[in-house]
C-alpha atoms as one frame of an Amber mdcrd trajectory, in Angstrom:
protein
  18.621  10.930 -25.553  20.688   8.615 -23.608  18.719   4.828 -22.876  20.018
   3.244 -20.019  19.523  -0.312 -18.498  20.737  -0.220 -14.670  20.607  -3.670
 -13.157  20.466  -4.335  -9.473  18.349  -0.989  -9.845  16.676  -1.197  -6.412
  20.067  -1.714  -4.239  21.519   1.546  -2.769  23.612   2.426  -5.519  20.963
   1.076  -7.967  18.308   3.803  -7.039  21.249   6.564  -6.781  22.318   5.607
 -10.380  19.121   5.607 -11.442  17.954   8.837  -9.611  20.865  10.832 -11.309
  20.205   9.227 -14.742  16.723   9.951 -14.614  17.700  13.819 -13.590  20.306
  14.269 -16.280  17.606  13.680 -19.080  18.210   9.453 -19.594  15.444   7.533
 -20.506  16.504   4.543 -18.363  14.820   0.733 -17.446  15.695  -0.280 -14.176
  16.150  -4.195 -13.816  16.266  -6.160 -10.714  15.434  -9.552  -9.117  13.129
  -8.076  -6.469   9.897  -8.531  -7.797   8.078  -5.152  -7.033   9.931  -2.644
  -8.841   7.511   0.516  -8.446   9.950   2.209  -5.941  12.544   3.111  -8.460
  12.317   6.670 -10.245  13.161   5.207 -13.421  10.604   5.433 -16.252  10.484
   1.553 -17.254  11.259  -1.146 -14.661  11.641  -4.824 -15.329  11.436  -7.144
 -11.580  11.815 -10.572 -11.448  14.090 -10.884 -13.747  17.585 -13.911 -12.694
  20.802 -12.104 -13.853  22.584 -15.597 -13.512  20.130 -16.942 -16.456  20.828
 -16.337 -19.864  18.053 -16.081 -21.591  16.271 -14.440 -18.243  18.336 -11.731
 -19.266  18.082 -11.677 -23.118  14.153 -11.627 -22.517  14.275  -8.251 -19.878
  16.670  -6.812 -22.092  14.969  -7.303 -25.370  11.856  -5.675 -23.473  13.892
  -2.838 -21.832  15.466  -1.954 -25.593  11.760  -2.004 -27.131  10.019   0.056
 -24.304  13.055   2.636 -24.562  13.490   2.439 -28.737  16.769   1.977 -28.367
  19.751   0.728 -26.113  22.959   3.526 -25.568  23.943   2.174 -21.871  24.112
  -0.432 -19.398  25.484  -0.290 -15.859  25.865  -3.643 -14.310  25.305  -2.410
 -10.524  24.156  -6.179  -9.549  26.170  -8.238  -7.484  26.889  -8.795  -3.944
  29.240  -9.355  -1.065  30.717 -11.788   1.502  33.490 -12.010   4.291  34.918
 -15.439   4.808  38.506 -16.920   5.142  39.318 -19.061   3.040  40.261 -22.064
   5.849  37.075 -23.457   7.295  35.214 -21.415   4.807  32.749 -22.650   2.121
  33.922 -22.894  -1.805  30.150 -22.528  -2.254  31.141 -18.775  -1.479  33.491
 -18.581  -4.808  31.076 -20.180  -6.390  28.001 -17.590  -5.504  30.004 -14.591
  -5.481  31.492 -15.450  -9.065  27.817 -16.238 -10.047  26.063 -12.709  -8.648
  29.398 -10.456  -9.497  31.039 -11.654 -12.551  28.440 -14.065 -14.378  25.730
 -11.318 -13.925  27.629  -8.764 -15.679  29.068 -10.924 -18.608  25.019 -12.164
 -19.500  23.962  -8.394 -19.316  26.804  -7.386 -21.645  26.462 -10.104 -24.253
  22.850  -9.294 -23.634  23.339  -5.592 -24.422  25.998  -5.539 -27.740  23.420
  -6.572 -29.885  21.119  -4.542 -28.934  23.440  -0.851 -29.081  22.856  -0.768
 -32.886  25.129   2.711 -33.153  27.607   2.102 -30.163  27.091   2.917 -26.704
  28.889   2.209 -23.162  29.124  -0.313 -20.703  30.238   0.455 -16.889  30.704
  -2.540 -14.421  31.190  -2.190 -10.420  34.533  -3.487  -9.666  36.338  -2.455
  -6.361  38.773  -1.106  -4.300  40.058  -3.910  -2.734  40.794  -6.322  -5.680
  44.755  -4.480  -5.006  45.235  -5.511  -1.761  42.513  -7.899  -0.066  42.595
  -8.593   3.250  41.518 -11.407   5.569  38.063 -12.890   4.932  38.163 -10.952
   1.328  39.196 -13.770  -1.072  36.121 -15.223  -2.801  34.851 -11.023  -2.956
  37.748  -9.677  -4.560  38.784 -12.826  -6.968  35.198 -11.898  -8.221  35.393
  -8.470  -8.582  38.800  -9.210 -10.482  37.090 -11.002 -13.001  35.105  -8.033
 -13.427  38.201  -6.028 -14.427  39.395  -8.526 -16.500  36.000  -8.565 -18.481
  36.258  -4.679 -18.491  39.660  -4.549 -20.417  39.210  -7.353 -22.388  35.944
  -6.492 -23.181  36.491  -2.649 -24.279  39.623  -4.354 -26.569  36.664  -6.926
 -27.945  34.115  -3.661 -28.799  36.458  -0.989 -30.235  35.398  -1.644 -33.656
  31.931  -1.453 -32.690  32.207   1.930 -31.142  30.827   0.769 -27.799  32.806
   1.846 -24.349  33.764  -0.774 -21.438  34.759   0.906 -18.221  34.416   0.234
 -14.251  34.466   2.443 -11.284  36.363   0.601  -8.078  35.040   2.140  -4.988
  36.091   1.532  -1.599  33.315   1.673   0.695  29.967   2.966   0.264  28.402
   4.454   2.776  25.292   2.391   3.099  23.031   1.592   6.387  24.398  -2.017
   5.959  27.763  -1.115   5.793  27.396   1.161   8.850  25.583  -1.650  10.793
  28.526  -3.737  10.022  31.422  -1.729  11.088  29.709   0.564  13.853  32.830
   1.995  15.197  34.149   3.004  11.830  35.613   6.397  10.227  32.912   6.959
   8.050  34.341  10.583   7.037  36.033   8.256   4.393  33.666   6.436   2.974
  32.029   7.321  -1.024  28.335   8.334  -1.124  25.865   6.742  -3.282  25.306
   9.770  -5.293  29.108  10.749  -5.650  29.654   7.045  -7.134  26.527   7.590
  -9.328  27.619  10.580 -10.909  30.972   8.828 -11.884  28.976   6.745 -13.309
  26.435   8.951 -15.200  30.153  10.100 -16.544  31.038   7.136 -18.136  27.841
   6.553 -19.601  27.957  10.099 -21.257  29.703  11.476 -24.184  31.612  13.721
 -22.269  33.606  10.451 -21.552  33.398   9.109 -25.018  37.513   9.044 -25.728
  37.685   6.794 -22.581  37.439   2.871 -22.536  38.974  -0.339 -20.776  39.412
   2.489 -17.826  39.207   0.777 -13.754  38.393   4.475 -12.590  38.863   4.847
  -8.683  36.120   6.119  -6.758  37.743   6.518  -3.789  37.110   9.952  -1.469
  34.219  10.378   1.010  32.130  13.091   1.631
């Protein structure tokens, strides 16, 4: 059986990961700052818990590795987004979107090697836009960037130890935020939860287990 950690587990992609992990037979701890966790379908769930602290981290994970017997999987779903330009905007904005995107996913994944005794896989959220970022996109897709270059480097780093780095890039999720925010959008385009979920139930499962250091576009809507 598959043992999963999914952090940011009670976001909109959190609970769709988690909902199609839980349905495809994973045992899987969900992990998130909120502090009430008893929403998500998941059968352990760890709230509370700063992804931007180290040993935060190492304590949730060391509990979510006991309470499953094992560790086989981590998706690092947590993170966040802003829109700024860069002139008259805030470096704090580099600075917090570094922290919640790239930091976050780096502490869960030193977190999580130890802890995948006979290999396992790893799949980080990058995105879409890192190729061509537009206006107000900067400190978001420098971030997310990072977050491929911790992918590849990272899957080159874990070869030997039989554990499995990939991302999915999606474009835009189609979210009640992300409606609110562009109301007069094509939203025929846009990538549902569950579609993105199931990529990554794919890259968490052995059916993907010759792939690694793969930035996997998730990319078609409906």
């Amino acid at each position: 059986m598959s043992k999963i950690i999914v952090t940011g587990a009670l976001g909109i992609l959190g609970r769709a990961t988690v909902d199609h992990l839980v349905a495809t037979g994973a045992s899987v701890t969900a992990i998130d700052l909120a502090e009430d966790v008893s929403a998500s379908s998941a059968q352990h769930a760890i709230g509370s818990v700063n992804l931007t602290d180290e040993a935060s981290v190492a304590a949730a994970f060391k509990s979510a590795a006991e309470a499953m017997g094992g560790l086989t999987g981590l998706v690092n779903i947590a993170g966040g987004f802003t829109w700024e330009p860069v002139e008259g905007g805030a470096i704090a904005s580099f600075e917090k979107m570094f922290a919640i995107n790239l930091k976050t996913a780096t502490l869960a994944s030193r977190a999580a090697i130890g802890l995948m005794s006979d290999g396992g896989a790893i799949v980080n959220i990058g995105a879409n836009a890192v190729s061509a970022p537009g206006t107000g996109m900067a400190a978001y897709a420098a971030s997310k960037a990072g977050v491929h270059a911790l992918t590849q480097s990272l899957a080159d780093e874990l070869a030997s130890k039989n554990i499995r780095v990939n991302a999915i890039l999606p474009t835009i999720l189609d979210t009640p935020t992300n409606r609110a925010d562009m109301p007069d959008a094509d939203t025929s385009t846009w990538v549902q939860p569950a579609a993105a979920a199931e990529a990554i139930g794919f890259l968490t499962s052995d059916a993907s287990r010759a792939i690694t250091g793969a930035l996997l576009p998730v990319n078609r809507g409906g």
